[in-house]
N, C-alpha and C positions, 0 to 999 in steps of 0.2 A: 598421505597429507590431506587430501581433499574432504574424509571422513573425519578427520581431526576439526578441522574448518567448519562443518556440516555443525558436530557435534558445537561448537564453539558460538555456532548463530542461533540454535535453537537455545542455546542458554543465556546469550544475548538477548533475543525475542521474549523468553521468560522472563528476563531481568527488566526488559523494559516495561511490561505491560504489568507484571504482577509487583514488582517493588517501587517503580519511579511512574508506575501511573498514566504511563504515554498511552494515546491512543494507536490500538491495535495497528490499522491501517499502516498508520506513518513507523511503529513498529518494525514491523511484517517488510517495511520499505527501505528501512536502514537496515534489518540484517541481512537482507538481499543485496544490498549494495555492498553491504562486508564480505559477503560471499564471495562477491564478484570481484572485487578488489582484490582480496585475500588468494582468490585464485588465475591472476597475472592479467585479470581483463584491461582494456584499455580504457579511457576516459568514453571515449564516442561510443567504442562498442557494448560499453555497458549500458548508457543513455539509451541507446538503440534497443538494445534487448527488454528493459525495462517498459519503455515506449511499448513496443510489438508485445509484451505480455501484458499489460493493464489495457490498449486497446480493444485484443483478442478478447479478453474475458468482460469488460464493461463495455465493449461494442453492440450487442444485442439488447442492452439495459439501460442505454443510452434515454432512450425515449422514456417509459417506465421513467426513468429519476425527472427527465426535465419536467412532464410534466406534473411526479410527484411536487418537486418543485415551487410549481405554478401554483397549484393547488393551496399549498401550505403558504403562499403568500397572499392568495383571494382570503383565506381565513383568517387569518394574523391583521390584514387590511382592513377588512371588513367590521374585525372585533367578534366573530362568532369562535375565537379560541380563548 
């Protein structure tokens, strides 16, 4: 059942980015969420699991974007974009 499910998100994830145009990200976030649903998780402890994988991974890039950020707001502000 679970490869079934698997198979079922990846065709999800394709259908959303390649036919209905969504951005990957939020993508990639909703078949992860049908996954998790799909396979008996609970409300919170899906939250949770989601939470704990997007921190782990944008945790060290955290910085890197704020100040990308900044950056592209001194330019935008300024008028030098």
């Amino acid at each position: 059942m679970t490869i079934i499910v698997l198979l079922i998100a990846i065709l999800l994830l394709l259908l959303l980015i390649g036919w209905l145009k969504i951005n990957p990200f939020v993508s990639l976030l909703l078949s992860a969420l049908f996954v998790g649903i799909a396979n008996g998780m609970t409300l919170n402890k899906l939250i949770s699991a989601v939470n704990t994988g997007i921190g782990a991974t944008l945790g060290p890039l955290i910085i890197t974007l704020v100040f990308g950020m900044v950056l592209g707001t001194v330019l935008s502000e300024t008028g030098a974009v």
